[in-house]
N, C-alpha and C positions, 0 to 999 in steps of 0.2 A: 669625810671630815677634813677638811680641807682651809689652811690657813696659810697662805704663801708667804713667802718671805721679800717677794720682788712680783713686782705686773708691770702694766703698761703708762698707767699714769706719774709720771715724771715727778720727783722730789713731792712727793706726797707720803702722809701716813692716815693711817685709817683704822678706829677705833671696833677690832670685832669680839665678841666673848669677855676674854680680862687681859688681854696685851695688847700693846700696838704691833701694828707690822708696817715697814717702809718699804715703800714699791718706788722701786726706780725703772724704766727703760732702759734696758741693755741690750745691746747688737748681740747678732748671732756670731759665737766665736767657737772654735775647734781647738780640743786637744793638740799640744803639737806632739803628742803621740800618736795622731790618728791622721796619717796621711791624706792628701784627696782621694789620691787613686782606691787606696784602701778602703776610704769613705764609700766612694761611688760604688766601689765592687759589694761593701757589705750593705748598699741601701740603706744606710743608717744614718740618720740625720736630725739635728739639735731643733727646736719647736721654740719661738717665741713665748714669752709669758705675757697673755694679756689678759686685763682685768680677774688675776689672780687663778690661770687657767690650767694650772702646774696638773693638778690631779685628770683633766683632762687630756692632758699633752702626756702626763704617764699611762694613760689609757691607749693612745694613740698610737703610740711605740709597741704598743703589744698587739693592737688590730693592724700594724703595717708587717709585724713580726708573722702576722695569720696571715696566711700564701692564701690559704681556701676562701676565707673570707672575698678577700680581692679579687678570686677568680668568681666568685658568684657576684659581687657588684658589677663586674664586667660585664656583664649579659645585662645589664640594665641601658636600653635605651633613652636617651632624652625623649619626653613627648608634652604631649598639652596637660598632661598630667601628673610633669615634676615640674619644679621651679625652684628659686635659688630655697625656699623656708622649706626643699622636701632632704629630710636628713638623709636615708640612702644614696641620694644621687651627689649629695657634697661631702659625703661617706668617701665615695669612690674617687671622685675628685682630689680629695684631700692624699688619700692614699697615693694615689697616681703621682701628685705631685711633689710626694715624698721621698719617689725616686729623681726627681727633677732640682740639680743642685742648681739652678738657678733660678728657683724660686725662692725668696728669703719670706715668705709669709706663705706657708703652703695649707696653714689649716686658717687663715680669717673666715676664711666663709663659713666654714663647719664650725667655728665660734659661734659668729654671730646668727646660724643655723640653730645653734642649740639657744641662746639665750631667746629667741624669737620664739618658742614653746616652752620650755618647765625651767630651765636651767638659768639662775639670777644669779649675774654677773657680784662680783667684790663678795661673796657669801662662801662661808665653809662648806664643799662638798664632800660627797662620803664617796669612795670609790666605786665600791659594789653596786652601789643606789646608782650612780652616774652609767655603771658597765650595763648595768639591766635598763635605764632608760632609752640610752645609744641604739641597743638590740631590740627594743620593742619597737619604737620608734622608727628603725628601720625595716622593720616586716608590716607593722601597720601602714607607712606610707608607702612600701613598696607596690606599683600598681602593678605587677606581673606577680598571682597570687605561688606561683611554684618556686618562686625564686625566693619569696616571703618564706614558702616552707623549707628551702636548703638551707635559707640562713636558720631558723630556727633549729634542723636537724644538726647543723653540725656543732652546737653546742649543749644543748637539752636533753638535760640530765634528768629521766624519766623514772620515777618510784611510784611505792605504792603503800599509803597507811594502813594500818590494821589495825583496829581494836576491838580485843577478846573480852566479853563479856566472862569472868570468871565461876560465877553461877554454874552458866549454861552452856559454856563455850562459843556461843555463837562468835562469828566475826563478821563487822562489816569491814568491806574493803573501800577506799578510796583513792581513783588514781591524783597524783601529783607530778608536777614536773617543777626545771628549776635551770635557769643558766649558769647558776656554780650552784656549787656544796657547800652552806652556811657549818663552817665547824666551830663551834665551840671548845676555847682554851682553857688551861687551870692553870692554878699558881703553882710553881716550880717548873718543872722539866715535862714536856711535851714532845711525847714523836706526830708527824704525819698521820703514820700509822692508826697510833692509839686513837688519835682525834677523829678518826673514818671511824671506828672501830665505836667507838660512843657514841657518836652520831648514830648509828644504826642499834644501840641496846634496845633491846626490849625495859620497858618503865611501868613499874606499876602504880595504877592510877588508882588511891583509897580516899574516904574520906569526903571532902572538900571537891577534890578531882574527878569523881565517880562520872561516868558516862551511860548518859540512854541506852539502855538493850532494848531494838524491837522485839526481840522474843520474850523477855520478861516481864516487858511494857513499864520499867521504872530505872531508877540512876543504878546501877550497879558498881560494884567495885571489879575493875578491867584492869589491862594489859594495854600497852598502846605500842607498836613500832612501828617503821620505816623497814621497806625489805628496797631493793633496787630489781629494778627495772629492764632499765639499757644504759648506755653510756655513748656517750657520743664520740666526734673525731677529734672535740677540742676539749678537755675537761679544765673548767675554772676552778677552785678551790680557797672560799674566803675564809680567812682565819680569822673569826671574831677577836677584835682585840678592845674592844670598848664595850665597857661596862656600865647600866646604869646602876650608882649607887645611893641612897638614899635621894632619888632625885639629880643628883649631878652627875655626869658622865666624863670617867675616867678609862685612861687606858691600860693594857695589861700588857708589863713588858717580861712575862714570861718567856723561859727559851721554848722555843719550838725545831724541832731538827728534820731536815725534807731530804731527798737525793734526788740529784738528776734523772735519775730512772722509778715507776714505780707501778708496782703491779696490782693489780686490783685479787689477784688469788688471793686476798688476804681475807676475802672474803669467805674462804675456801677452807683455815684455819678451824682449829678445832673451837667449838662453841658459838663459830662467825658462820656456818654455812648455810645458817636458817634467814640468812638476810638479804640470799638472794633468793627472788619468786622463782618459783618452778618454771624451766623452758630458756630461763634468761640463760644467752648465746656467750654475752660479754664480762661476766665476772672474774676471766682471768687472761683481762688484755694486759700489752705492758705499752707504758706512758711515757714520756722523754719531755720533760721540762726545756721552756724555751723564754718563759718569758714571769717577772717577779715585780707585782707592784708595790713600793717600800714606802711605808710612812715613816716621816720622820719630826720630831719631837712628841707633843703632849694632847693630851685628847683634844682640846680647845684651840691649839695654837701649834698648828701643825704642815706641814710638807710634803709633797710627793714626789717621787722619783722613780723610774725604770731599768731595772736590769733585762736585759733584750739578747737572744742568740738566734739571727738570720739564720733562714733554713738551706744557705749556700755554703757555710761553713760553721765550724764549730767552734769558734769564737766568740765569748760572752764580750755583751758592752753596756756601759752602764749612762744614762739619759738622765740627763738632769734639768729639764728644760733647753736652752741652748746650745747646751755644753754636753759632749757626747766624746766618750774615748773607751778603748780598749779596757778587759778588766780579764781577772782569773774565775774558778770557781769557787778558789778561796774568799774572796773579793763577796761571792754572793752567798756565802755561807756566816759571813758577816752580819745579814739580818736575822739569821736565827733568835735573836735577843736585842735589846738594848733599845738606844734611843731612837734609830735607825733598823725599823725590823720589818717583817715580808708581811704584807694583808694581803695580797692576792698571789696563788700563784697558778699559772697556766700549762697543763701537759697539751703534749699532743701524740695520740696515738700513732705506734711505730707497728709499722707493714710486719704483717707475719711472716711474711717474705725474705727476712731482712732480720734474723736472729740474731746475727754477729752484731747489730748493734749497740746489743745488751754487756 
């Protein structure tokens, strides 16, 4: 959901939802907080807005922020079967040229890459929707199929539905998977936690809702949950924050409260440990946040922006299109709430190797 406040076409306004928005072109300028040297060292670098490209430019700062990502683009040769409209190859590109401060337009290609398939320029996008078309679009066109499957592994969040016929017991199972974790929020105060934690309830399905048992051969009244899987090396995590309500679509600016670090043992909890499948290796990894996509204003008429922490140092920075400086953790614990709050955020799994850095 995406409603920018600034693009590329000059003294212009443009009628989208129920506001206007004025997109003016702005040069790429630097915090005078954020030295060059500074800049070059943390790879961090400010994204033009063009034809209102803000939620893909806070998408971008987080796939530059993923080291892994980039080192599996890399194994991608040019051949007669990429070209400028194959999105992995201007994936890599763009990346690449991210670290390259003298590039002042490092992502037009990968713009005008994605408008050339699904993605319509001057139109509100949704993040998640945008993060999942990048990632498909990138394994579909990748013509080297094992590189298609790294990139899918290192974000693919693998589960598994089950619903219990209450009758008879029976259960059918059905695998799923998912490039983040869609969690749904409520009104008032929200952990992380709790929201993983509902996401995987068991729900009883009566009524209305009842589900075909092949064993019974008619609707039954069931059980329905989600158990997990595996987990991957990158975990996304979407915080539903828009709701439809009688037909319009509003936002929830409930708090929500996350920490840098996070362990999935919570799965492991008393009355939580039936949600993971038997055999699963990965239900009590621990996670290290590094990267937080922020929406900001109103479900209609809205903003994107990036809090980002390179995995060369451990200093958060906060991306706002082409404005890029220094920030704290206090700083990103700021979208917990408000008008300015977190819809996506990204772990990445921390080496077992490597305790101390809990």
């Amino acid at each position: 959901m995406q409603h920018n406040r600034e693009a590329f076409e000059p003294h212009t306004c443009l009628w989208i939802g129920a506001s206007w928005t004025k997109m003016a072109r702005r040069p790429i300028r630097y915090s005078r907080s954020l030295s060059l040297d500074h800049y070059r060292a943390s790879e961090v670098r400010g994204l033009l807005n063009y034809s209102l490209s803000c939620c893909v430019n806070a998408l971008l700062q987080s796939f530059s922020a993923t080291t892994e990502l980039l080192d599996i683009l890399k194994k991608l040769h040019p051949s007669d079967k990429t070209g400028r409209n194959n999105i992995p190859l201007q994936l890599k590109n763009t990346l690449c040229a991210m670290r390259n401060t003298s590039n002042p337009e490092p992502h037009r290609y990968f713009l005008d890459c994605l408008y050339s398939h699904t993605i319509r320029r001057f139109t509100q996008q949704d993040a998640d929707e945008i993060f999942h078309i990048i990632l498909n679009l990138s394994q579909n066109q990748m013509p080297d199929q094992d590189l298609a499957q790294e990139i899918r592994n290192l974000y693919d969040i693998r589960m598994e539905t089950q619903v219990m016929c209450s009758e008879c017991t029976y259960v059918q199972r059905v695998p799923s998977s998912s490039f983040s974790l869609p969690l749904a929020i409520f009104e008032g105060v929200n952990t992380l936690e709790s929201c993983i934690q509902s996401f995987f309830q068991r729900q009883n399905l009566l009524d209305g809702d009842k589900c075909y048992c092949d064993r019974c051969g008619q609707k039954q009244p069931s059980t329905h949950e989600l158990r997990l899987v595996s987990l991957p090396q990158i975990l996304c995590v979407h915080l539903k924050r828009f709701r439809n309500v009688g037909g319009l679509t509003r936002k929830l600016y409930s708090r929500v409260t996350f920490h840098e670090t996070l362990n999935m043992g919570i799965f492991a909890a008393e009355g939580q440990s039936e949600n993971v499948v038997s055999g699963s290796p990965q239900a009590d990894e621990n996670y290290r946040l590094y990267a937080v996509i922020v929406h900001i204003g109103f479900a209609m008429s809205g903003h994107y922006t990036a809090y980002i922490r390179p995995t060369q140092d451990l200093t958060w920075y906060y991306a706002d299109d082409s404005t890029v400086h220094p920030v704290s953790w206090a700083n990103v614990q700021n979208t917990y709430e408000g008008s300015e709050t977190a819809y996506m955020l990204l772990y990445r799994k921390m080496s077992r190797n490597a305790p101390g850095e809990l």
